[in-house]
N, CA, C and O atoms as a Maestro MAE file, in Angstrom:
{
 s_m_m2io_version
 :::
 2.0.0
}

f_m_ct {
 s_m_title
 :::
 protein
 m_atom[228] {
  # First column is atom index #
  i_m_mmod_type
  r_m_x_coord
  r_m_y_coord
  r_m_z_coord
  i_m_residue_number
  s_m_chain_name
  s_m_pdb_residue_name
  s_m_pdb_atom_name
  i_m_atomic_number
  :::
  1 25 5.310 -14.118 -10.809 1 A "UNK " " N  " 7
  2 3 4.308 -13.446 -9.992 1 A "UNK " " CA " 6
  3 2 3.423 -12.611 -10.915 1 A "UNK " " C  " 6
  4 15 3.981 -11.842 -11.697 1 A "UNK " " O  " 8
  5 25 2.044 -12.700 -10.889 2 A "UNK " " N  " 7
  6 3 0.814 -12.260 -11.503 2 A "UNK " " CA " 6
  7 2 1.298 -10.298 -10.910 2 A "UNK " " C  " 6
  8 15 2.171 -9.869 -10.156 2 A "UNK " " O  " 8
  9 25 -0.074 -9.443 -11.940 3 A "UNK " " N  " 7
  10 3 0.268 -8.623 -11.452 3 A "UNK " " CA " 6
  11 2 -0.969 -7.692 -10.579 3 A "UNK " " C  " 6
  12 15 -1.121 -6.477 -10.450 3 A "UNK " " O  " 8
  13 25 -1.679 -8.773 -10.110 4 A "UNK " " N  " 7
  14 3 -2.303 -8.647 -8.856 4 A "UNK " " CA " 6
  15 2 -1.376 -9.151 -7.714 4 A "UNK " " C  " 6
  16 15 -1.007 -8.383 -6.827 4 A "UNK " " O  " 8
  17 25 -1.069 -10.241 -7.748 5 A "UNK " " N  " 7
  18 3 -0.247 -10.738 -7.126 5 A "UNK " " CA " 6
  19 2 1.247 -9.865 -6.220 5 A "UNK " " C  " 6
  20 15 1.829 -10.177 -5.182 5 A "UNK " " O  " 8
  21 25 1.462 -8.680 -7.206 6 A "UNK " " N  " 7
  22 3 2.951 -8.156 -7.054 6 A "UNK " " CA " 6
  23 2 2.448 -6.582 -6.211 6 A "UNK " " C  " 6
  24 15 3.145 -5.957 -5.411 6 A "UNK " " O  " 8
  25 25 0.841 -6.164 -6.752 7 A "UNK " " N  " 7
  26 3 0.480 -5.519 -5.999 7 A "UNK " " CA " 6
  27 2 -0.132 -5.599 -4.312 7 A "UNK " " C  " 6
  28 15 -0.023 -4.675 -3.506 7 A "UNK " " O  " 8
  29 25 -0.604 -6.567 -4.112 8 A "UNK " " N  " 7
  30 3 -0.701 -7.004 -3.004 8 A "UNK " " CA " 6
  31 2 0.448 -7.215 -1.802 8 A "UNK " " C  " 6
  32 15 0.476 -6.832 -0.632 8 A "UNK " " O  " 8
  33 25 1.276 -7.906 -2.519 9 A "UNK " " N  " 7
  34 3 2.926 -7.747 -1.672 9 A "UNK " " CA " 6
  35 2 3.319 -6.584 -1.832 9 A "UNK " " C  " 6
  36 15 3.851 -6.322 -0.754 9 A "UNK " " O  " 8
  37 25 3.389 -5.879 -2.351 10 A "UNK " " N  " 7
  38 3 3.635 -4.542 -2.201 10 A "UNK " " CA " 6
  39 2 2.912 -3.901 -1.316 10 A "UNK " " C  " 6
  40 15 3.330 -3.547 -0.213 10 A "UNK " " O  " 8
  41 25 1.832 -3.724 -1.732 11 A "UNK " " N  " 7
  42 3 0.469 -3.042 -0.234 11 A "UNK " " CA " 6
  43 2 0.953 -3.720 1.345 11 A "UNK " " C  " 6
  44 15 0.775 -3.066 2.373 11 A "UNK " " O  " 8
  45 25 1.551 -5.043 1.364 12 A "UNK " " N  " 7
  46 3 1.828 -5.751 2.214 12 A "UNK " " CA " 6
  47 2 3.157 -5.074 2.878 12 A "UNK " " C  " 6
  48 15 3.073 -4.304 3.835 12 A "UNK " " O  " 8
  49 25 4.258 -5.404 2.333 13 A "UNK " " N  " 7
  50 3 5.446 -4.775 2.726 13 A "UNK " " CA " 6
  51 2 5.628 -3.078 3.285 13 A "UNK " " C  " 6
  52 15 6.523 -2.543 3.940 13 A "UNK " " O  " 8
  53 25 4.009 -2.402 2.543 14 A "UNK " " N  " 7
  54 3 3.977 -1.204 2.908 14 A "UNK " " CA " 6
  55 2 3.368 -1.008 4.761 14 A "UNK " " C  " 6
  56 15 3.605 -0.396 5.803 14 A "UNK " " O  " 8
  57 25 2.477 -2.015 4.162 15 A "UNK " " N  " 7
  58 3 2.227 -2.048 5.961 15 A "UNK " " CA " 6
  59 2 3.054 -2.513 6.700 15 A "UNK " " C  " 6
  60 15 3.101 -1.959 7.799 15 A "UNK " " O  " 8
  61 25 4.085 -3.731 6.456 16 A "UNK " " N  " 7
  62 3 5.281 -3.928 7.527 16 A "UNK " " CA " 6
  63 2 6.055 -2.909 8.091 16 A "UNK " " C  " 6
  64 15 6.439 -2.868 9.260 16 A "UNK " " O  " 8
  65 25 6.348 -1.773 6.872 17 A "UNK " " N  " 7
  66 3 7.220 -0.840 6.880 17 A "UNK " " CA " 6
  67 2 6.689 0.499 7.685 17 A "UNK " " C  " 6
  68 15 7.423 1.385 8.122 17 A "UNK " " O  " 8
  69 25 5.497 0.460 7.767 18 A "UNK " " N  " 7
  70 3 4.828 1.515 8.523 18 A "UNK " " CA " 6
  71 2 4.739 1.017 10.077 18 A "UNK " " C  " 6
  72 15 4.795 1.738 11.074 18 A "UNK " " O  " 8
  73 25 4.598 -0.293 10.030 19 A "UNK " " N  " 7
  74 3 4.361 -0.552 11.228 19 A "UNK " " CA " 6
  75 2 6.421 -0.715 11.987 19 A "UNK " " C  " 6
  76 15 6.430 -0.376 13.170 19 A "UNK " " O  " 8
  77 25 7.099 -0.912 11.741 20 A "UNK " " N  " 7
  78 3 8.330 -0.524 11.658 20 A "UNK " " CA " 6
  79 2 8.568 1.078 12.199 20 A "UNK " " C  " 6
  80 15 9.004 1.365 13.314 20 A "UNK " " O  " 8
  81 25 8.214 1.951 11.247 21 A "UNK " " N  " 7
  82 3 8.554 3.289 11.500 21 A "UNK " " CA " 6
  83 2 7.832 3.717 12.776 21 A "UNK " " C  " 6
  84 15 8.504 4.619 13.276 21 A "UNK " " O  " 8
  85 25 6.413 3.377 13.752 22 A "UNK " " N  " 7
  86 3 5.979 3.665 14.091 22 A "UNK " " CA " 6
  87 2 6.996 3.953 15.778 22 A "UNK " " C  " 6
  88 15 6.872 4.888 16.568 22 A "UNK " " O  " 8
  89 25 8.172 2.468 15.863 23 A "UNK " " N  " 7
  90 3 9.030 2.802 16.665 23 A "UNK " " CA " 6
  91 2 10.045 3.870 16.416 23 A "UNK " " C  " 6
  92 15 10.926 4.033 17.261 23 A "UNK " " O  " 8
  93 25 10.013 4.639 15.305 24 A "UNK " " N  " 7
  94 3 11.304 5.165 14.862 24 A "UNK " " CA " 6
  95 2 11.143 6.546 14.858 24 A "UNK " " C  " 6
  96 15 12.027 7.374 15.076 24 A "UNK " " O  " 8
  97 25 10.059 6.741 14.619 25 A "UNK " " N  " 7
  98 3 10.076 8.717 14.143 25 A "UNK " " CA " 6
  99 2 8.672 9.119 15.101 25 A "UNK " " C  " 6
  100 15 7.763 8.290 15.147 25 A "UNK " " O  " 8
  101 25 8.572 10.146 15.696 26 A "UNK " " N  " 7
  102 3 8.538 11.116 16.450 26 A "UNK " " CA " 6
  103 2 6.485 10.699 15.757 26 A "UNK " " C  " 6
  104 15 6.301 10.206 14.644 26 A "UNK " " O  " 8
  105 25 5.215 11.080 16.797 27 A "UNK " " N  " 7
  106 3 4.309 10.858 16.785 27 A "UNK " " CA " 6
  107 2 3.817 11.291 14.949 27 A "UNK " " C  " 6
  108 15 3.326 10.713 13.979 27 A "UNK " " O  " 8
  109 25 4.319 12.626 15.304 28 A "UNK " " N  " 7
  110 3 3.686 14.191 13.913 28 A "UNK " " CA " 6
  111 2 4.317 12.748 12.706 28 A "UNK " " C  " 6
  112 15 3.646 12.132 11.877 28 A "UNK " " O  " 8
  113 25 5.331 12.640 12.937 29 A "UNK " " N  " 7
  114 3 6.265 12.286 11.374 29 A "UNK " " CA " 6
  115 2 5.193 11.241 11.249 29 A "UNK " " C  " 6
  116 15 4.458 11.366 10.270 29 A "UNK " " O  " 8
  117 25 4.975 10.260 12.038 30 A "UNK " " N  " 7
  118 3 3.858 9.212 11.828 30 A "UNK " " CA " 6
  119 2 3.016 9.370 10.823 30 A "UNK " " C  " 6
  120 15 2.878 8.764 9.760 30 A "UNK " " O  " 8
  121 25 2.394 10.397 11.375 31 A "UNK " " N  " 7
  122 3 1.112 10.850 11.084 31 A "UNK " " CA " 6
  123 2 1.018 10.815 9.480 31 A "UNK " " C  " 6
  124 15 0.271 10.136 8.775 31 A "UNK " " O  " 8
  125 25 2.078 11.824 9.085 32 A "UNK " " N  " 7
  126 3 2.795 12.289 7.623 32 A "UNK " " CA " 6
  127 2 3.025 11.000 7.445 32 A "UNK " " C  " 6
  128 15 1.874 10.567 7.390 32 A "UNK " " O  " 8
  129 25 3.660 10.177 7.329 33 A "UNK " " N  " 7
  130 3 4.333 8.317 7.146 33 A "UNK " " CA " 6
  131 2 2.734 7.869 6.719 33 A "UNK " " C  " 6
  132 15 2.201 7.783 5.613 33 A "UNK " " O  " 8
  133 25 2.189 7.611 8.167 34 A "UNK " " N  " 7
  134 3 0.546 6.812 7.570 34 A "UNK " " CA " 6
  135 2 0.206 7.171 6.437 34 A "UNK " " C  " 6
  136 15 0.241 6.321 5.547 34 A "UNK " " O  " 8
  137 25 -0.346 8.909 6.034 35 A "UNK " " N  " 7
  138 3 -1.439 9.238 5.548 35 A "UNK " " CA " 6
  139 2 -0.663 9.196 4.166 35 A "UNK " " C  " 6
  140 15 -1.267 9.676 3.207 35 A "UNK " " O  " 8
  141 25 0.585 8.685 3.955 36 A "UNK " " N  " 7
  142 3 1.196 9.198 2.567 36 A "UNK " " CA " 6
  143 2 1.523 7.074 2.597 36 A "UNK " " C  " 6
  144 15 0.693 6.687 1.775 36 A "UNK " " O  " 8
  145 25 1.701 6.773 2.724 37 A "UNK " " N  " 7
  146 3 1.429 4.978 3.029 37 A "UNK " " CA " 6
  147 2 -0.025 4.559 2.707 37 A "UNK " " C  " 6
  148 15 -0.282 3.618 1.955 37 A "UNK " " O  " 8
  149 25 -1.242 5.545 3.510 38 A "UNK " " N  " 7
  150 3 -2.310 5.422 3.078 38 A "UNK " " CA " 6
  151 2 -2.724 5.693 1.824 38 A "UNK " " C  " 6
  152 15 -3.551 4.889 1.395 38 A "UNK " " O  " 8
  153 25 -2.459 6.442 1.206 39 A "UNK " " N  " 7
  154 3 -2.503 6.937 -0.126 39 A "UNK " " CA " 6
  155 2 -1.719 6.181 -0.803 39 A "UNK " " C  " 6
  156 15 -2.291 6.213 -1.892 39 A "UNK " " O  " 8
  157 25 -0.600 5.361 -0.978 40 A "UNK " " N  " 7
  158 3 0.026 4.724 -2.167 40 A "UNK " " CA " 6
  159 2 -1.126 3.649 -1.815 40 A "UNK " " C  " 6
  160 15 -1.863 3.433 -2.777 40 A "UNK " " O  " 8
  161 25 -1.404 3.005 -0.766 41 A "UNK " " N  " 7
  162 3 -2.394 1.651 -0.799 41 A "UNK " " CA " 6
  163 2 -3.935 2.035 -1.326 41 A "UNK " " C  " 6
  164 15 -4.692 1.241 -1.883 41 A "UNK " " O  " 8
  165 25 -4.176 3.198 -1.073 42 A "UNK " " N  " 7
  166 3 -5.485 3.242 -2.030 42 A "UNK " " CA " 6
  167 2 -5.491 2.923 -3.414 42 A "UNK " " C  " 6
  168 15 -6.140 2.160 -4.130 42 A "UNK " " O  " 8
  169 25 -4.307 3.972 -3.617 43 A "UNK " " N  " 7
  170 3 -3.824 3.478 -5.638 43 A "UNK " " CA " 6
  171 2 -3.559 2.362 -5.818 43 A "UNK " " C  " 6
  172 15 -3.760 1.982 -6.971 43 A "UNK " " O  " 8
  173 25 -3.137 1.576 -5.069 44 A "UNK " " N  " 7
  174 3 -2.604 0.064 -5.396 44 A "UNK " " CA " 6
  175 2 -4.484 -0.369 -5.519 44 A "UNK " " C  " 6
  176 15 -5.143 -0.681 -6.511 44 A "UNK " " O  " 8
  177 25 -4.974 -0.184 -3.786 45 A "UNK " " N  " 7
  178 3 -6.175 -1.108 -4.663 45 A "UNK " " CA " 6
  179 2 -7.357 -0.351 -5.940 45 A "UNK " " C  " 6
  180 15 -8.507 -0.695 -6.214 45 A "UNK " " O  " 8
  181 25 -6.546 0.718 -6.488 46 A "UNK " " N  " 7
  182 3 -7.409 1.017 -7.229 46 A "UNK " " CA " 6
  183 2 -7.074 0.723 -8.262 46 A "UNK " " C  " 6
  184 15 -7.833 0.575 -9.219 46 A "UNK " " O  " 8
  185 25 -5.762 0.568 -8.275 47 A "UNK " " N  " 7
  186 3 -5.025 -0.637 -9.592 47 A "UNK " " CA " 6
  187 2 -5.571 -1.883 -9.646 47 A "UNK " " C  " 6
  188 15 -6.255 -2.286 -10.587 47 A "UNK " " O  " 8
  189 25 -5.311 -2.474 -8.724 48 A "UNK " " N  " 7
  190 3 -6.037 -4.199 -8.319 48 A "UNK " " CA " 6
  191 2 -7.670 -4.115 -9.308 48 A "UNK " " C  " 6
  192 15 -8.035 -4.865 -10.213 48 A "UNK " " O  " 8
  193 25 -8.211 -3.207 -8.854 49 A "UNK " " N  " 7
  194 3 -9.657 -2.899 -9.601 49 A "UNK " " CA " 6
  195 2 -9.670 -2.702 -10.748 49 A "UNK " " C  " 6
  196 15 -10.493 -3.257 -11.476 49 A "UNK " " O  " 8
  197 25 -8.727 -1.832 -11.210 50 A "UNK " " N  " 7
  198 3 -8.687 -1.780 -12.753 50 A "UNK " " CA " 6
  199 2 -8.314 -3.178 -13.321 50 A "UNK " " C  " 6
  200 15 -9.129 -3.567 -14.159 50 A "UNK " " O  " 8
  201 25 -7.192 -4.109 -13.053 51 A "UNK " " N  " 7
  202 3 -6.709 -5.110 -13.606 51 A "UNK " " CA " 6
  203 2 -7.636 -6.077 -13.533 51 A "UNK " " C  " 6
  204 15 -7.675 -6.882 -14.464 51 A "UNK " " O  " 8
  205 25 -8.819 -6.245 -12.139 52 A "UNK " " N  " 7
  206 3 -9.899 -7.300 -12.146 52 A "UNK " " CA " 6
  207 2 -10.799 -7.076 -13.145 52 A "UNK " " C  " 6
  208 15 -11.064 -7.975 -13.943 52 A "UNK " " O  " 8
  209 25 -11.381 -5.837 -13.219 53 A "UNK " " N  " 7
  210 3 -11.791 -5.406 -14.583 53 A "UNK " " CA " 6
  211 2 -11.798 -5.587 -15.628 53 A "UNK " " C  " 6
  212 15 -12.723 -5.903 -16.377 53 A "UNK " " O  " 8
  213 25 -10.476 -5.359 -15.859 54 A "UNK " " N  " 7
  214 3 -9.935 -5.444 -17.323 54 A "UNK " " CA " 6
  215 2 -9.784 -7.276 -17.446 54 A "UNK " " C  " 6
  216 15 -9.624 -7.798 -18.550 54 A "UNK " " O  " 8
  217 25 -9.840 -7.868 -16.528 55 A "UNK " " N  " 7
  218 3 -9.454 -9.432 -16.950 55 A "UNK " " CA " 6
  219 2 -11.060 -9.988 -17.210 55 A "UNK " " C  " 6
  220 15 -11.189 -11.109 -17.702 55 A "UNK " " O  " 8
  221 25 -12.128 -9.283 -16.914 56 A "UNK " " N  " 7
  222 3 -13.724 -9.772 -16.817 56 A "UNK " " CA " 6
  223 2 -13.967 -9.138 -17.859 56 A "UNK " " C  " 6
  224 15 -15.193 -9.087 -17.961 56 A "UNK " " O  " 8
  225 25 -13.387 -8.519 -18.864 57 A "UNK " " N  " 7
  226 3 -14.078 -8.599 -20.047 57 A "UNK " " CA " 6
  227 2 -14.061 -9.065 -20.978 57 A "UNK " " C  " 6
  228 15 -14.946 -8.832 -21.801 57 A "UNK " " O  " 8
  :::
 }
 m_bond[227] {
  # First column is bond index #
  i_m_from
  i_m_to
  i_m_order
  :::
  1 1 2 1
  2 2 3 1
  3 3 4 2
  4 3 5 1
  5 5 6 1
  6 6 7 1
  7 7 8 2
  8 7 9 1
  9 9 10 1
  10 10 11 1
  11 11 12 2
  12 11 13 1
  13 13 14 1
  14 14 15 1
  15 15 16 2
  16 15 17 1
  17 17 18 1
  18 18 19 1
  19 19 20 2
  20 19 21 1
  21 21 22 1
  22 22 23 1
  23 23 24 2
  24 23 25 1
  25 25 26 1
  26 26 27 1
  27 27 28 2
  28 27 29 1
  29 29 30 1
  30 30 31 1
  31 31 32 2
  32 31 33 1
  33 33 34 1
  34 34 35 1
  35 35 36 2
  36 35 37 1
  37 37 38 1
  38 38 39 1
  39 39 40 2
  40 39 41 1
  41 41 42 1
  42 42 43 1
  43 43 44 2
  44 43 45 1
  45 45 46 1
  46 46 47 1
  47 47 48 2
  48 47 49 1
  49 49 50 1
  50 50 51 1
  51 51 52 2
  52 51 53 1
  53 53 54 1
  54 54 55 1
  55 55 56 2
  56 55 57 1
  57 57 58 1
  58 58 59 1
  59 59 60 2
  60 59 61 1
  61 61 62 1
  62 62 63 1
  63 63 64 2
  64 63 65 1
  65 65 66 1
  66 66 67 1
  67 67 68 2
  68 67 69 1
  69 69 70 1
  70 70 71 1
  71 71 72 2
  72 71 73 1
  73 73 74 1
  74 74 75 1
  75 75 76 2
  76 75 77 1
  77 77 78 1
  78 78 79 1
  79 79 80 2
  80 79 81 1
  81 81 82 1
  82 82 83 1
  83 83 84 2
  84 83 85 1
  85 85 86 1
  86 86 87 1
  87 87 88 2
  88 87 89 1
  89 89 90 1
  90 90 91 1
  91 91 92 2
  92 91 93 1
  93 93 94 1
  94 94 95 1
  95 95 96 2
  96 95 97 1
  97 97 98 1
  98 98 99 1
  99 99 100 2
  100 99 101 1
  101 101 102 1
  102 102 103 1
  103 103 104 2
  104 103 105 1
  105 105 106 1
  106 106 107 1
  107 107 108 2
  108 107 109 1
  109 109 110 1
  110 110 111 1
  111 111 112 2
  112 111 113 1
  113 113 114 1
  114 114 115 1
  115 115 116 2
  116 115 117 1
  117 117 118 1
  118 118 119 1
  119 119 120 2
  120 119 121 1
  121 121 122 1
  122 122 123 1
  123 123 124 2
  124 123 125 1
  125 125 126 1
  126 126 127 1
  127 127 128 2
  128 127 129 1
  129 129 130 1
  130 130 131 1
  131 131 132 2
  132 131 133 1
  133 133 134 1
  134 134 135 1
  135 135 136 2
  136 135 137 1
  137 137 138 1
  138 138 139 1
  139 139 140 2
  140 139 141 1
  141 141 142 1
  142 142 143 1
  143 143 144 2
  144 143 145 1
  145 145 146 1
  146 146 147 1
  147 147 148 2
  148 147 149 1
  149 149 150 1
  150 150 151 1
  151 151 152 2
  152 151 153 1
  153 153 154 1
  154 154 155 1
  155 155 156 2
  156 155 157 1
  157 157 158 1
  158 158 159 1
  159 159 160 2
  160 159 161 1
  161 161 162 1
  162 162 163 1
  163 163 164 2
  164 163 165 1
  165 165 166 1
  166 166 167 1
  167 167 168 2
  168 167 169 1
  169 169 170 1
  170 170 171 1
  171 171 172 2
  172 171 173 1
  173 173 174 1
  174 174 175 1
  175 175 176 2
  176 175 177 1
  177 177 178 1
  178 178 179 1
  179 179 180 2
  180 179 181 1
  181 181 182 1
  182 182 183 1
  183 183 184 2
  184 183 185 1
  185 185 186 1
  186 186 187 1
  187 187 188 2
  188 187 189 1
  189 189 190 1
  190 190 191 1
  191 191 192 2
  192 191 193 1
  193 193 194 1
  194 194 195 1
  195 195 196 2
  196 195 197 1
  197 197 198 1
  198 198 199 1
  199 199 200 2
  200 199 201 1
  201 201 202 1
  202 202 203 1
  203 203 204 2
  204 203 205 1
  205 205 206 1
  206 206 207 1
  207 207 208 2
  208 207 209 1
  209 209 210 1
  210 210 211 1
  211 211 212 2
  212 211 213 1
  213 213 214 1
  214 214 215 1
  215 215 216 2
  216 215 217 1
  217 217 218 1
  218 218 219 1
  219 219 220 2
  220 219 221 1
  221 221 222 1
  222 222 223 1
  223 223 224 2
  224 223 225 1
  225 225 226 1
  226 226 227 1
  227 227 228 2
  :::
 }
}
């Protein structure tokens, strides 16, 4: 597995897992869950960007 590739399944599994918790913990905890879920997937695609980058030069 490439390592675009390993980030994407990762970003992926993060959303399974959020969408999972959404039956499990209390509205507030959500909230905290998303916005900290949201934030590792920004860095991922801001990794993805660096690595497309770095392969176009």
């Amino acid at each position: 597995m490439d390592e675009i590739q390993f980030y994407k399944v990762l970003s992926s599994d993060l959303s399974s897992l959020l969408n999972q918790t959404k039956n499990a913990v209390s509205s507030e905890e959500f909230v905290y869950v998303n916005q900290k879920v949201s934030r590792i997937q920004y860095l991922i695609q801001i990794q993805i960007q660096e690595i497309l980058n770095h392969e176009s030069r």
